[in-house]
N, C-alpha and C positions, 0 to 999 in steps of 0.2 A: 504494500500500500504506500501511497505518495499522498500527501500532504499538501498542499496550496494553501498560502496566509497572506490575504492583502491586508497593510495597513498605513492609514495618513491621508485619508481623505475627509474632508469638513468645508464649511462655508468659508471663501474667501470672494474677497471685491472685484470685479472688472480691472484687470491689471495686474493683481497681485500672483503671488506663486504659490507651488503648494508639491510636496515631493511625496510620491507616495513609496513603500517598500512592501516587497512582495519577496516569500520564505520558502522555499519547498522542502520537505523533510521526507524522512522514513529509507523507502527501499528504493536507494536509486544508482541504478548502477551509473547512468551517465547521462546527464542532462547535454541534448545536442541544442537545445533553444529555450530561452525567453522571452515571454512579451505580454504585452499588456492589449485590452481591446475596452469598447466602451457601449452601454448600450442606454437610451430613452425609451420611457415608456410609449408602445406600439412601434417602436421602430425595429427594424434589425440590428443586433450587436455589430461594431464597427469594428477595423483594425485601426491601432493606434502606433503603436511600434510594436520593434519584435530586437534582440539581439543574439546568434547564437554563440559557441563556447568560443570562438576565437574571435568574438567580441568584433564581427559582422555587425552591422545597424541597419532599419532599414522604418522608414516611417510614413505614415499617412499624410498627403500633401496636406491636409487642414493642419497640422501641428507639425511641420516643418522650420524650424528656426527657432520655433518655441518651444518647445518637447527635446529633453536629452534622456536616452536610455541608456544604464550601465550597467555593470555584475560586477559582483566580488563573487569568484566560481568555490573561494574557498568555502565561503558562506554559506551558497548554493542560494545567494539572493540578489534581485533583482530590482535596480531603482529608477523611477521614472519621476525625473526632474521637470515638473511645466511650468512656465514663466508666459507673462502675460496672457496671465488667462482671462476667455470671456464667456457672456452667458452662454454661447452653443457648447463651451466645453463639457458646461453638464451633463452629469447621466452616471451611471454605475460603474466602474472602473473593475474591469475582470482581470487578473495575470492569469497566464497558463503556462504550463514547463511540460516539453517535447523533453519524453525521458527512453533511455533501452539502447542497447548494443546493438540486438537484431530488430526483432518487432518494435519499434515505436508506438510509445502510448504519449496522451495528452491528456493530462490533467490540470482542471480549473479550479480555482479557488472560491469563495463565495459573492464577492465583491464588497469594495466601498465605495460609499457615496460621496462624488463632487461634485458642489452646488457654486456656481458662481453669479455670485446679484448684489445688487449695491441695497 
């Protein structure tokens, strides 16, 4: 069993920043990815960033310049750095960790909420 833990998401302003970290834990023989996704109510979940273990990046044109993703692989954790954030940023913030030598599994965390409004 694998583990997903998001946590650091809360109300901030039009502008402001807000870092979230995301933990994977338990049986993992080798995490080949991380990344983060985002979802509103009735919409479909979004991709947000993603980075995998040689620390690859790769990110959704709406939070490009504004969004940094990183890893500490010691950790087996995952941080997504957003700056200038606005109200579309809103919505659920999912991590997920692409884990396994041969067969690849993904597993999702539960999500936090980031609200941003003045």
């Amino acid at each position: 069993q694998v583990q997903v833990v998001e946590s650091g998401g809360g109300l901030v302003q039009p502008g402001g920043s807000l870092r979230l970290s995301c933990a994977a834990s338990g049986s993992i023989s080798s995490i080949k990815a991380m990344g983060w996704s985002r979802q509103v109510p009735g919409k479909r979940r979004e991709f947000v960033a993603s980075i995998t273990g040689g620390s690859s990046t790769d990110y959704a044109d709406s939070v490009k310049g504004r969004f940094t993703i990183s890893r500490d692989n010691a950790k087996n954790t995952v941080y997504l750095q957003m700056n200038s954030l606005k109200p579309e940023d809103t919505g659920v913030y999912y991590c997920n960790a692409i884990v396994g030598t041969g067969t690849l599994r993904n597993y999702w965390g539960q999500g936090t909420q980031v609200t941003v409004s003045s």
